[in-house]
C-alpha positions in Angstrom: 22.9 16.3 11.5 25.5 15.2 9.2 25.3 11.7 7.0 28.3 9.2 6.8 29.1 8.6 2.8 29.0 4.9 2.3 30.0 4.6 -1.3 30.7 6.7 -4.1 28.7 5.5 -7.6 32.2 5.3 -10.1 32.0 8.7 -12.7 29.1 10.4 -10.9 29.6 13.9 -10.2 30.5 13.1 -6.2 32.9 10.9 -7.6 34.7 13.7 -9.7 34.8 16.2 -6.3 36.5 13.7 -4.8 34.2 12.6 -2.6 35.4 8.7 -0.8 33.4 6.4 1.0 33.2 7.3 4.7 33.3 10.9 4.1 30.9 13.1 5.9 28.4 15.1 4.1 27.3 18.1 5.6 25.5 20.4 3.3 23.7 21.0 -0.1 23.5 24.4 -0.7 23.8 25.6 2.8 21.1 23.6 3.6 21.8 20.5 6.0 21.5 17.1 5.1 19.5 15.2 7.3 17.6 11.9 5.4 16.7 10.9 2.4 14.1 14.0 1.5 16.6 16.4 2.0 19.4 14.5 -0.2 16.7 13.8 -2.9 15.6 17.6 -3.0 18.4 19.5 -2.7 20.0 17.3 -5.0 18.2 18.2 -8.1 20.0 22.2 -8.1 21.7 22.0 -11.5 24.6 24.4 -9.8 24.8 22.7 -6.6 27.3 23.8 -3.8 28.2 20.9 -1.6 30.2 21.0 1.6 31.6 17.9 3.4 34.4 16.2 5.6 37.2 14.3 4.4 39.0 11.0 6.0 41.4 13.8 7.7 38.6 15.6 8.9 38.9 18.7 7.0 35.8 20.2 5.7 35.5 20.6 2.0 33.4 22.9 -0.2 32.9 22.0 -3.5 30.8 23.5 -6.5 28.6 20.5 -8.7 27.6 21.6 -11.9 25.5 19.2 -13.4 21.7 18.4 -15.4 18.8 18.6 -12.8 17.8 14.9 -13.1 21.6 13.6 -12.9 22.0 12.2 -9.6 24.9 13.3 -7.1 26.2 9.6 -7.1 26.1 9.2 -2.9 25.3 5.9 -1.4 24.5 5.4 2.4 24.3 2.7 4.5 20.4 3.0 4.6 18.0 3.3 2.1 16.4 6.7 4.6 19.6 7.7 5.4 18.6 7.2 8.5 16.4 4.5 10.6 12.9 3.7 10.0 10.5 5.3 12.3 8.2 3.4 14.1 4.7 3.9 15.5 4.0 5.6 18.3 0.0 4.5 18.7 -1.8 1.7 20.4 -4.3 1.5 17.4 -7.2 -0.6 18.7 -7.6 -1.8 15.4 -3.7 -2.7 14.3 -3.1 -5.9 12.4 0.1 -6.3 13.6 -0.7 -6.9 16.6 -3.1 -9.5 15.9 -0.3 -11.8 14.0 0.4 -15.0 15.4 3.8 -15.5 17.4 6.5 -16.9 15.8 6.6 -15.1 12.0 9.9 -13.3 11.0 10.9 -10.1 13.1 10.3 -8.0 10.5 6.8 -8.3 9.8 6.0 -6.9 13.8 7.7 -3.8 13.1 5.2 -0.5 13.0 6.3 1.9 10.7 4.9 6.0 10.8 7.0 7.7 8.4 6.4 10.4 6.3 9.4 9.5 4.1 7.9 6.5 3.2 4.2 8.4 2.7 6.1 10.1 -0.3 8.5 7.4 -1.7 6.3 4.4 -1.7 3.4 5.1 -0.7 2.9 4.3 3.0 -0.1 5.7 5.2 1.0 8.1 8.2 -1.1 9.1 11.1 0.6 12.5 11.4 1.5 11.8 15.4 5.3 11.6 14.6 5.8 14.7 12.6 7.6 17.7 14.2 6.8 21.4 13.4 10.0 21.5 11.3 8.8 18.2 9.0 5.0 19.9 9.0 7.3 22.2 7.3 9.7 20.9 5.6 6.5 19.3 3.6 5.4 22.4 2.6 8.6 23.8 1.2 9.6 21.0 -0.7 5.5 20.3 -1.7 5.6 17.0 -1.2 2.1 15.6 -2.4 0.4 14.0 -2.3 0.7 12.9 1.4 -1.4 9.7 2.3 -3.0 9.8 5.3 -4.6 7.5 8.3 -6.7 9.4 9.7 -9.8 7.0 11.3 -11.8 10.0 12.6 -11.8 13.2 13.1 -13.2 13.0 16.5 -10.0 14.3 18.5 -11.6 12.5 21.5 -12.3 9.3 19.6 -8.9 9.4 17.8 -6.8 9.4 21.0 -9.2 6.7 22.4 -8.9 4.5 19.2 -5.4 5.3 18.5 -4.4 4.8 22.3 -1.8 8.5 21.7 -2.5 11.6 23.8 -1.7 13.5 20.5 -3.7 11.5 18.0 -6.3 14.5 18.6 -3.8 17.1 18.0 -2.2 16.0 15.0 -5.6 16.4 13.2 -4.9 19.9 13.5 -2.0 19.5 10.5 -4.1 18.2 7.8 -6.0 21.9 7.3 -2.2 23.2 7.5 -1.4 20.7 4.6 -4.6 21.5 2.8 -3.8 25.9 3.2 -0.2 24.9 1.5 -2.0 23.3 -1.3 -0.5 19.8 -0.3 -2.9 16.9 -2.0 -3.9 14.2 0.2 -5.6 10.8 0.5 -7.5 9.7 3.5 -8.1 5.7 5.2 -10.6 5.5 8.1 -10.5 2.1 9.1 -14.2 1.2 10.2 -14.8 -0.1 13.6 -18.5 -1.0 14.7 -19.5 1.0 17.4 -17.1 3.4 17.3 -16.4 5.4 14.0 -18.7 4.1 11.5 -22.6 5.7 11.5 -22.9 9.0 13.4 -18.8 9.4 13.8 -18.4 8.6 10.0 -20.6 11.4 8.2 -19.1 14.0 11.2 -15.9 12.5 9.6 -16.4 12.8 5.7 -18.1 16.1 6.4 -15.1 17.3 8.2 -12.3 15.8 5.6 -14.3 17.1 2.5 -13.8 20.5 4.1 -10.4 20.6 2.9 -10.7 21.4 -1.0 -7.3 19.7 -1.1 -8.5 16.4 0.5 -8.4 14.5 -3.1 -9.9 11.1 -1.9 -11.3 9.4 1.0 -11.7 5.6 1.8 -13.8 3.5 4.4 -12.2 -0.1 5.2 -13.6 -2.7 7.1 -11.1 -3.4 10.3 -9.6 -6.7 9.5 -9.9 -9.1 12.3 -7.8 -12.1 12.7 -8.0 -14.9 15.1 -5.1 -13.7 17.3 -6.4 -11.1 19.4 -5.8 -12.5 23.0 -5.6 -9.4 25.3 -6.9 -6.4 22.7 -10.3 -4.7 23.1 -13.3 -6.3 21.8 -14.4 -5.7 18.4 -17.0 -6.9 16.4 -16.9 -7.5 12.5 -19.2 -6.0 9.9 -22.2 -7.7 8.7 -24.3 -7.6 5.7 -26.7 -4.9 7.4 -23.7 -2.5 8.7 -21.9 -3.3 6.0 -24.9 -1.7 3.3 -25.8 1.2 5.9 -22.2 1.9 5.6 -22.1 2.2 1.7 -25.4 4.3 1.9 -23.3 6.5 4.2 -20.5 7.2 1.9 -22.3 6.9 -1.5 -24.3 10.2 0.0 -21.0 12.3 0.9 -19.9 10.8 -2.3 -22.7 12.6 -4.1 -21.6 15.4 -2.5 -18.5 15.7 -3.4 -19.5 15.4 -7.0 -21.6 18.5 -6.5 -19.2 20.3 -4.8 -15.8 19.4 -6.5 -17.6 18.1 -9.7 -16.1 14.6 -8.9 -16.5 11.5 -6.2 -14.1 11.6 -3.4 -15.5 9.0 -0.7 -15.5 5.3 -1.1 -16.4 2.0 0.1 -13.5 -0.6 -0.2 -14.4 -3.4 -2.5 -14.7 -5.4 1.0 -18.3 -3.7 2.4 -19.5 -4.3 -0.9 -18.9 -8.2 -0.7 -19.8 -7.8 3.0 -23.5 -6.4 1.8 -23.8 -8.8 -0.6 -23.9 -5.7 -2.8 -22.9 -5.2 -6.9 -19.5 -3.4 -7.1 -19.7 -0.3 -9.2 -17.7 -0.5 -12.3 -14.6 1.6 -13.3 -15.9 4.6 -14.3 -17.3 5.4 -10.4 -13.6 5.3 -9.2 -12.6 8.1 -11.2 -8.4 7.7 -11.4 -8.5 5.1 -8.1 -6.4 6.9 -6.1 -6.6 4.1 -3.3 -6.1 0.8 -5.4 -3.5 -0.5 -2.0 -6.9 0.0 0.1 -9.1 -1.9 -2.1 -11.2 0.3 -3.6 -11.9 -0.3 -7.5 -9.9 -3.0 -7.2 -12.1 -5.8 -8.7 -13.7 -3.1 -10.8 -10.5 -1.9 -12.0 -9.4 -5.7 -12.9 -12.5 -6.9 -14.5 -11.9 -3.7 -16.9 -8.8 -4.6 -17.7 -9.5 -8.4 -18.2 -12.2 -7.4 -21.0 -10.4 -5.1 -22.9 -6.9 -7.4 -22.5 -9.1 -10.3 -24.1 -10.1 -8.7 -27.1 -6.7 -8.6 -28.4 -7.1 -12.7 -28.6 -8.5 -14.2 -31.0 -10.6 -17.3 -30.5 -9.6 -20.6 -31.7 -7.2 -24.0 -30.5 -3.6 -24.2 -29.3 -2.0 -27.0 -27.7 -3.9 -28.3 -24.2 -3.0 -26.4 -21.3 -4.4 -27.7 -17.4 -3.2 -24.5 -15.3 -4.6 -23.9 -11.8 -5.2 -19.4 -10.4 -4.9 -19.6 -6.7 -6.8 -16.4 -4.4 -8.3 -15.8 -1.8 -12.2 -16.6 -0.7 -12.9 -12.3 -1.3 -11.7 -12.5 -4.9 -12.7 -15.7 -5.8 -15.8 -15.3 -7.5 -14.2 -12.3 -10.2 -11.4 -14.6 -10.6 -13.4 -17.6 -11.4 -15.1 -15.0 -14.0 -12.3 -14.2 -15.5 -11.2 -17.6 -15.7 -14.3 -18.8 -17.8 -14.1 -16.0 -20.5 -10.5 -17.5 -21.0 -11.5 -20.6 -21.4 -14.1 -19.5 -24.0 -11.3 -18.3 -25.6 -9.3 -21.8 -26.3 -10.7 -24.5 -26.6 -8.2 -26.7 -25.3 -7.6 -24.3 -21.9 -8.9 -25.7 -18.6 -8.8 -24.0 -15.8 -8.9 -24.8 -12.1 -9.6 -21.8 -9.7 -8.7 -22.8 -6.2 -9.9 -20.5 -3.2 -7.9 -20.4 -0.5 -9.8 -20.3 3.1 -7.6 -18.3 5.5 -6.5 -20.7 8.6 -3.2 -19.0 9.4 -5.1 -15.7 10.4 -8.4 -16.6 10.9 -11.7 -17.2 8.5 -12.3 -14.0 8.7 -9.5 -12.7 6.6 -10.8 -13.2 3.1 -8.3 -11.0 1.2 -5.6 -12.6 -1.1 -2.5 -11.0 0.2 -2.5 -12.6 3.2 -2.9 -16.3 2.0 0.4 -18.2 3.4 2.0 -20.9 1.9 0.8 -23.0 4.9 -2.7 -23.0 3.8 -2.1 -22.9 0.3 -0.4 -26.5 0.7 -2.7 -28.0 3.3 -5.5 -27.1 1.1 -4.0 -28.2 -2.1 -2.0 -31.0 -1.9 -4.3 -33.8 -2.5 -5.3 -31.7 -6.0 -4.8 -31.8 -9.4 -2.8 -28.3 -10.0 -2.4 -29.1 -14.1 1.5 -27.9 -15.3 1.1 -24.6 -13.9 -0.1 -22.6 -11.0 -0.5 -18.7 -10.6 -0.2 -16.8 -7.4 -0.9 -13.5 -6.5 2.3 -11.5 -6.3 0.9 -9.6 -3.1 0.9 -13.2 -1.3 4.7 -12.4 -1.3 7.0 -9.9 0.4 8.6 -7.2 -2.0 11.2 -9.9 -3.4 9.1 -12.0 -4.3 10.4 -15.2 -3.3 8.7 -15.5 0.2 5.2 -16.1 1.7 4.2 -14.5 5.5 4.6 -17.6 7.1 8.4 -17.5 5.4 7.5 -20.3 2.9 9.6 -19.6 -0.4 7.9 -19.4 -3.5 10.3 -22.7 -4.3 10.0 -24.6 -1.5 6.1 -24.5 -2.2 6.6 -25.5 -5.5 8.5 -28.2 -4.7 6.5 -29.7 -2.1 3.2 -29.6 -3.9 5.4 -30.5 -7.4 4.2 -28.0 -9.6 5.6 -24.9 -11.3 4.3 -21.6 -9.7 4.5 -18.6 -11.2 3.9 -15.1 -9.5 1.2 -12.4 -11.0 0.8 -8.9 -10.7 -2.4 -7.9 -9.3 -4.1 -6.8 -12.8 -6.4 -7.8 -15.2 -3.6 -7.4 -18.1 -1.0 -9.7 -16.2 -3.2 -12.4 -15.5 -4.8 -12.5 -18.8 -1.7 -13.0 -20.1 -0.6 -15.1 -17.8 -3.4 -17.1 -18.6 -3.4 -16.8 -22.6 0.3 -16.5 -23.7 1.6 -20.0 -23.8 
């Protein structure tokens, strides 16, 4: 599959082959060029052979010599080189399917692709890869590889993943594990179906795999929008603990088989139980911070040891107002007090934000919209100041789920808001540097 050259970066070594926007690349080093993997790897050959077609539609080989990290200079029209792939599963569990009508396009789209499991991060549930991506994964070692895995009931995986193959594709991950490829494993947690029983058979099965590096239990998320799914019930405090008691003992086991903890609770099932979170040393190096896990103990770490560096005393009054969600609220308001025991001329308002867009039952802070934020707020006293979350916002960081700008907000409820990144360092000084 060739790949249409959309620009050329000015004096990068493309440039000086004479390489032009809307030539056709064809090869790196006899090997074909087919996304974004393929263009990153191949491009790192410090002698690099590269073969192509020109605007007359003659095909060109040229020889690269360059340093391994330079770049090739090559722009395309997509980011992948090619499109997005989307999901092929029914999930009875999916959050996307549970949004309410009527939010921008984009936020409905499905994505499964391993591409993005290695640039950014993304979870796969292995039913889109081919043989030849299995693979090309190996070859290029592309690790770690983060994976959604649920169960490893094939039975129970095609019947909660709605995918003839969902079964099937659990056959890769000892595949991955023989090639020495690292991975990270989700199961999200439904009631009745993969929790109890179905989740040991699961963490006994995944900690089978030496290369399986970490593994972590979420509660499903259940909004108020599922009209026509399958029934599910939420966690309580009871299922919730019996949960935790499940992992903590293949947990232990881990330790005293790999000499370190590899199955966790999100910080969720904790709250849920009405249980202490552990602190930071019980997460070893958090592997799966973008599932929740650590998370709050990670933060209040970092909060501690970023407000030793300030000294106590007065500075000029400050009335500021931290915004979260109902799950963090409670560490947040924490975090808020040592502050203020910090100045003495600091208040602080800490402002939970019940969840009305999605349903009460979503407690997390990321998917606070600007709808409820204003509804909730506007009758308040927000001080000069008011700090957000920066996962309340898509990746720009101007814009809200319900499509709310960051400055229409501001402007509506007449205050300055200012976005913070999820961290006990960035909101301490958020909160402190003024």
């Amino acid at each position: 599959m060739a790949v249409v050259v959309n620009d050329v970066e000015k004096g990068s070594p493309a440039a000086k082959i004479g390489i032009k926007p809307n030539d056709v690349l064809l090869t790196l080093n006899g090997e074909e060029i087919t996304d974004v993997l393929d263009y990153r790897f191949y491009e790192n050959e410090v002698n690099l052979a590269v073969e192509f077609v020109n605007a007359k539609g003659k095909i060109k080989k040229k020889t690269v010599k360059k340093d391994e990290t330079e770049e090739l200079g090559l722009i395309f029209d997509t980011y992948l080189i090619d499109k997005k792939r989307s999901c092929r599963n029914k999930c009875i569990f999916c959050f996307i399917d549970q949004l309410p009508k009527g939010m921008r396009d984009s936020l409905y789209f499905k994505d499964d692709d391993s591409r993005l499991s290695f640039l950014f991060g993304n979870y796969i549930t292995l039913t889109n890869l081919t043989d030849r991506e299995v693979d090309r994964i190996i070859k290029m070692h592309i690790s770690p590889i983060n994976i959604s895995v649920h169960t490893t009931n094939p039975e129970l995986r095609v019947k909660m993943m709605t995918n003839k193959n969902a079964g099937k594709a659990l056959g890769i991950i000892p595949k991955l594990n023989a090639a020495g490829i690292k991975m990270n494993c989700q199961l999200v947690l439904c009631p009745g179906y993969n929790d109890g029983e179905e989740l040991k058979r699961s963490l006994r099965d995944l900690l089978g795999n030496e290369n399986v590096e970490c593994i972590a239990a979420v509660p499903v998320g259940l909004s108020d929008h599922r009209e026509g799914l399958e029934k599910l019930e939420p966690f309580n405090e009871k299922t919730a603990g019996e949960t935790i008691d499940i992992i903590d003992e293949y947990g232990d086991i881990s330790v005293e088989k790999y000499g370190e903890r590899r199955c966790f609770a999100a910080d969720e099932f904790y709250l849920m139980a009405k249980r202490d979170i552990p602190d930071a040393g019980f997460y070893g190096d958090f592997h799966q911070l973008e599932n929740g896990v650590g998370l709050w103990a990670l933060m209040k770490s970092q909060a501690k040891e970023c407000l030793q560096s300030y000294e106590e005393g007065g500075k000029d009054p400050r009335v500021i107002t931290l915004v979260t969600g109902v799950a963090a609220y409670p560490l947040i308001k924490e975090i808020a007090a040592e502050c203020e025991k910090k100045r003495a001329n600091l208040k602080i308002y800490v402002r939970q934000i019940i969840n009305n867009y999605f349903g009460k039952r979503i407690t997390v802070a990321g998917l606070v919209t600007a709808t409820d934020i204003y509804d909730q707020l506007k009758d308040e006293d927000l001080g000069t100041e008011m700090f957000i979350p920066s996962a309340m916002l898509r990746s720009e960081g101007d814009m809200f789920l319900d499509s709310i700008t960051v400055a229409e907000l501001s402007e509506k409820l007449g205050v300055k808001i200012t976005p913070v990144e999820c961290d006990g360092f960035s909101l301490v000084e958020a909160i402190m540097d003024y």
